[in-house]
N, C-alpha and C positions, 0 to 999 in steps of 0.2 A: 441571213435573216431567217428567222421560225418561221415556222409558217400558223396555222390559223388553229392547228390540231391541241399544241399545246395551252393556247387561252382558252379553248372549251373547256379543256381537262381543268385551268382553274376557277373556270364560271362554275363548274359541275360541283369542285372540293367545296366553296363557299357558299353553295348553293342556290347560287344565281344566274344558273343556262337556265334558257327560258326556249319554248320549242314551241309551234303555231297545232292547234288543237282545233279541228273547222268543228263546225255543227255537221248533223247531218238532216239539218232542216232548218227552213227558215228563222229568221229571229223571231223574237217574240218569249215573254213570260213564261211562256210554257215550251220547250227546245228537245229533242234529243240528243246528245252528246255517246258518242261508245256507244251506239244503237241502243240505250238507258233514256226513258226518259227524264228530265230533274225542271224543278223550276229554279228560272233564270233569276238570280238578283246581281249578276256581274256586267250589266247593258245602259248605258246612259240612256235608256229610252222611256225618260222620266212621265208623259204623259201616254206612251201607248200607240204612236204615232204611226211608229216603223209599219205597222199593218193594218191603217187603218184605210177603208175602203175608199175613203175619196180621193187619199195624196195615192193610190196605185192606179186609183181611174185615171189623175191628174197627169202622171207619166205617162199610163198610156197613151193618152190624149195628145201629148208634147211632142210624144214621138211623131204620133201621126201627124200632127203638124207640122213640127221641123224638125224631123228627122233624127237619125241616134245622136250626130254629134256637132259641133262648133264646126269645125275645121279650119279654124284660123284664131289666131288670137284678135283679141279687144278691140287692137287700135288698127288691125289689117281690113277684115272682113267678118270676126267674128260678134259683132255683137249682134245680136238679135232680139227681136221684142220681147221675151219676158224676160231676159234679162234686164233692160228697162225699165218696167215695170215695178219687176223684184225690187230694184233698189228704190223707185220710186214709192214703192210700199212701206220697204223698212226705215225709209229716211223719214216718211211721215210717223210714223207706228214710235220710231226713237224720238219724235220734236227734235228732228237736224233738218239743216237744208239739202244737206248728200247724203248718198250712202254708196257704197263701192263692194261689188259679192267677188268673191276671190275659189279657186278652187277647193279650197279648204283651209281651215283653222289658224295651221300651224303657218301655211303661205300666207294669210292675213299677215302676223305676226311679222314674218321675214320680210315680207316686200315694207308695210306699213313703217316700222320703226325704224330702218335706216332711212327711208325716205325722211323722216321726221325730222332725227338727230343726228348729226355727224360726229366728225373728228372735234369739232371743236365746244360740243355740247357735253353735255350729260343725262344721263339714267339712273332715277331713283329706283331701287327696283327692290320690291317687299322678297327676303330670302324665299319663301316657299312656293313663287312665283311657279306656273308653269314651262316646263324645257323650251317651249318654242318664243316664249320672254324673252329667256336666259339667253337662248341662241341669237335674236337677233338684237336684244345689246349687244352681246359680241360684234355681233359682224356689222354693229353699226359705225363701230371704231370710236365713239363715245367714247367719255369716260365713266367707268361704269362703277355704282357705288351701293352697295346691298343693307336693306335698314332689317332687321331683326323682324319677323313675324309681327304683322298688324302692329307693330311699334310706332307708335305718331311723336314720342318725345323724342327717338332717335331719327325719325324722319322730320323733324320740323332742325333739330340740331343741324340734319346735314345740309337743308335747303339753309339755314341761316349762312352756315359757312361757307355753300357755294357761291349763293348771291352776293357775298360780302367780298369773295375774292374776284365773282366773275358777272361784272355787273351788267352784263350784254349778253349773257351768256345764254341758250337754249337749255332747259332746264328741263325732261319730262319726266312724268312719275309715273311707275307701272304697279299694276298690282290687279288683284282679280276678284271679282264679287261675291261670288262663293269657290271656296276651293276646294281644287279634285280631289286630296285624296284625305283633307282633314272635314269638310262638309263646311267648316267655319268662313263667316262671313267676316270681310270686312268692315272696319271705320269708316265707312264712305263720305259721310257728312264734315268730321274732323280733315279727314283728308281733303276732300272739296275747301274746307277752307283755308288751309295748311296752303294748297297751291295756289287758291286764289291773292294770298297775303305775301307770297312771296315771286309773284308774275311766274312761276311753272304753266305745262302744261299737263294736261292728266288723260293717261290711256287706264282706260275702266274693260277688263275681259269680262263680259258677264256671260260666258261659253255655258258655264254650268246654272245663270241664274234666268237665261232668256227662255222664255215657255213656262218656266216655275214659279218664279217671283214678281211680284205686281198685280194690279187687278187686270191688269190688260196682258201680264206673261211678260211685261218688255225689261225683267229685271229690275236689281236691287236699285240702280237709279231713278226707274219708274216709283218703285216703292216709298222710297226716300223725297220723293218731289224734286228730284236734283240732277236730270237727264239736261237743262238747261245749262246746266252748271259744269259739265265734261266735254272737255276738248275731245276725245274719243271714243266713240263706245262701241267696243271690239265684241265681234259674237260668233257664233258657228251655228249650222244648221244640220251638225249630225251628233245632236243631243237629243232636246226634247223635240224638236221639229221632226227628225224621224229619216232625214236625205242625209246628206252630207254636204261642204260646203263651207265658207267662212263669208263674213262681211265686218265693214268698217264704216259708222255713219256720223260725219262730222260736217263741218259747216263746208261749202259748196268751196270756197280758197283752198282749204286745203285736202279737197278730194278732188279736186284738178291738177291740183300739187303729186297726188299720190297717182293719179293718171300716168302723171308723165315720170314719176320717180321710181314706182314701186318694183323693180325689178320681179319679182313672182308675181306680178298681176300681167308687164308687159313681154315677159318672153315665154307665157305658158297658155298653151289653148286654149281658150274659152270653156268652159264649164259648156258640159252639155245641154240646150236650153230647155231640154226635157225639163230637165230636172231642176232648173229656174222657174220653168211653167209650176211642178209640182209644190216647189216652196212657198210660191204664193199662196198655194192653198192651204200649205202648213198654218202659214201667218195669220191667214182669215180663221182657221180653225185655231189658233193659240187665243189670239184677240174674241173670237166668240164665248158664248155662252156656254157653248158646247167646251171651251176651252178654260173658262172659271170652272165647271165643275167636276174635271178632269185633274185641275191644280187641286179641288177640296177633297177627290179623291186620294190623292197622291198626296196629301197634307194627313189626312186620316189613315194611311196605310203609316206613311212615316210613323205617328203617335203611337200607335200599334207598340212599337219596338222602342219606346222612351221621346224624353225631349228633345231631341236636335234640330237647328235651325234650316235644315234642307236633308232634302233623300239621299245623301251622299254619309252613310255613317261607318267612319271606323272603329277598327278592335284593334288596338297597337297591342302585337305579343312580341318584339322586340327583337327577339331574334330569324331568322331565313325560316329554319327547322322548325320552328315553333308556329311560324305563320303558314308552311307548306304542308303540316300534319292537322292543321285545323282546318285548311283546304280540303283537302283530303278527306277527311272526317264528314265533313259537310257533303261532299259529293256522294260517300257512300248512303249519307241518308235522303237523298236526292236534291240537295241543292247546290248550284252554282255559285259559289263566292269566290272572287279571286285574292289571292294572297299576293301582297304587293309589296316587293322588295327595292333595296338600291342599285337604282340609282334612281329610280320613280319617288322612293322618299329616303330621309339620310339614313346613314350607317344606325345599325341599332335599334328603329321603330317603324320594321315588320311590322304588315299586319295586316287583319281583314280588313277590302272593303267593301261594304255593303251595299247596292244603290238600289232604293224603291222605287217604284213605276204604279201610277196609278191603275194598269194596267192587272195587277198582279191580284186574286180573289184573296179577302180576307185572309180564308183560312192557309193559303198558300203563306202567309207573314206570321201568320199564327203559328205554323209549324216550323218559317224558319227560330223563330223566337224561344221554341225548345226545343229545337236541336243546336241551335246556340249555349243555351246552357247544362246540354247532354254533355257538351266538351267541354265547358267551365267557362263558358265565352259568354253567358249572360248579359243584360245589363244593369 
């Protein structure tokens, strides 16, 4: 057997080895990189959060309360009071009766969806879903069945054929509210009815819409008036919240269900309660005032650089080389934009992507907007 040295050499030929680049200083809008300093537009830290003084008091605070860490999982010894809380906050903030915080995003995803669905069920699941979807369809043992991007005619086709053959069947439909690496929002209304007509259930990631979208930040459901209307509505807290972090907030049945089922909620340590203390305060600051105009900030920097439906904008150059020299390009004239290849998106549609933060001055958007079209990347 080869060993590891040869698949570098052909990640490197197609130019897709990808190598870990730290800062050398905190995150935030403004970074240094190669002791250079560049403004950041490559950081999901769509309201500015990451450093904002009250979620670092909040930690600290956490700490000194309970300490750096959990030391025991959920259902041992690990749960602590803002963990509590926490969920008792997002389950109000989502209109569910539960909510469930998990260490992170991608472990929501894992634990949540095989607990959901098994062998004997199914997964609708929109193709440009995020990796951590894709993963745990798989490993839900479902059978798993991909509908063509925000397609509702070939998502409604395939719910009719399921239901028609599997009349008992567990049905659930995945798909995600704005997506990572296109900025585009889904159907959500079509879909919410799509699954209601045909007894599905529907997991809604709103990862990239919670803190952004809504009057309140609680995403594209909140927007729509249809948070009523979702069997589950999946999120993370190291986006716009600014921590890190995942939760799942659905009706109190089946987050008891997920209690006892979720494999990465019950055999992984408890999330530090620091940092469940500090999310709270995220929350309170997303849902505040202070948190509306940090979204109209972040809405006006977006406009800045054209129409798009959220601060997630790409520049598809189609090829590796072509999205790695436009990177490139941008760095020398001090901005950070990463070049996002496959397997992050398919074969062929390379490309920048850009993420706004309310956090970022005017003129910081201003310049990247021509040095964008310095390299023919305009919009």
């Amino acid at each position: 057997m080869s060993g590891p040295l040869g698949e570098l050499r052909e990640l490197e030929a197609a130019g897709l080895l990808r190598s870990l680049r730290p800062l050398d200083s905190p995150a935030g809008p403004r970074v240094i990189r190669d002791g250079r300093e560049c403004w950041n537009f490559s950081s999901n830290d769509y309201l500015g959060l990451a450093r904002h003084p009250a979620l670092e008091g909040a930690l600290v605070e956490g700490v000194r309360q309970y300490g750096a860490g959990s030391a025991a999982s959920r259902l041992v010894c690990g749960t602590l009071p803002p963990h509590r809380l926490l969920e008792d906050k997002l389950a109000e903030a989502k209109q569910t009766q539960a909510a469930l915080s998990f260490s992170s995003g991608f472990a929501t995803a894992l634990g949540a969806i095989p607990a959901i669905v098994g062998k004997d069920g199914f997964v609708l699941l929109d193709k440009l879903s995020h990796a951590c979807l894709v993963d745990a369809a798989r490993l839900s043992g479902a059978t798993l069945r991909v509908f063509p991007h925000n397609d509702t005619d070939k998502l409604e086709r395939l719910l009719v054929s399921v239901r028609s053959k599997h009349a008992a069947a567990r049905i659930l439909v995945v798909t995600e509210s704005v997506f990572s690496m296109d900025g585009d929002l889904c159907p959500l209304r079509r879909i919410v009815e799509l699954t209601e007509s045909h007894g599905a259930l529907l997991l809604l990631d709103e990862a990239h819409g919670f803190g952004v979208l809504g009057e309140s930040g609680m995403g594209l459901a909140e927007r729509e008036g249809l948070q009523g209307r979702i069997t589950f509505q999946m999120g993370t807290l190291s986006k716009a919240a600014g921590l890190s972090g995942g939760y799942l907030a659905a009706s109190r049945e089946w987050i008891d269900l997920l209690i006892n089922r979720a494999r990465s909620f019950i055999y992984s340590t408890a999330p530090p309660p620091a940092l469940a203390h500090a999310a709270i305060t995220a929350l309170d600051i997303i849902r505040s005032e202070e948190g509306r105009g940090r979204r109209r900030l972040l809405e006006e920097n977006t406009c800045l650089l054209g129409e798009f439906p959220s601060p997630i904008i790409p520049r598809l150059l189609g090829s590796n080389e072509a999205a790695l020299a436009a990177s490139s390009a941008l760095a020398e004239s001090g901005f950070i934009v990463p070049a996002i290849r496959y397997p992050t998106v398919p074969r062929g549609s390379a490309r920048l992507r850009i993420s706004v933060s309310a956090a970022h001055p005017r003129e910081a958007v201003l310049g990247l907007q021509a040095a964008l079209k310095s390299i023919g990347n305009g919009s």
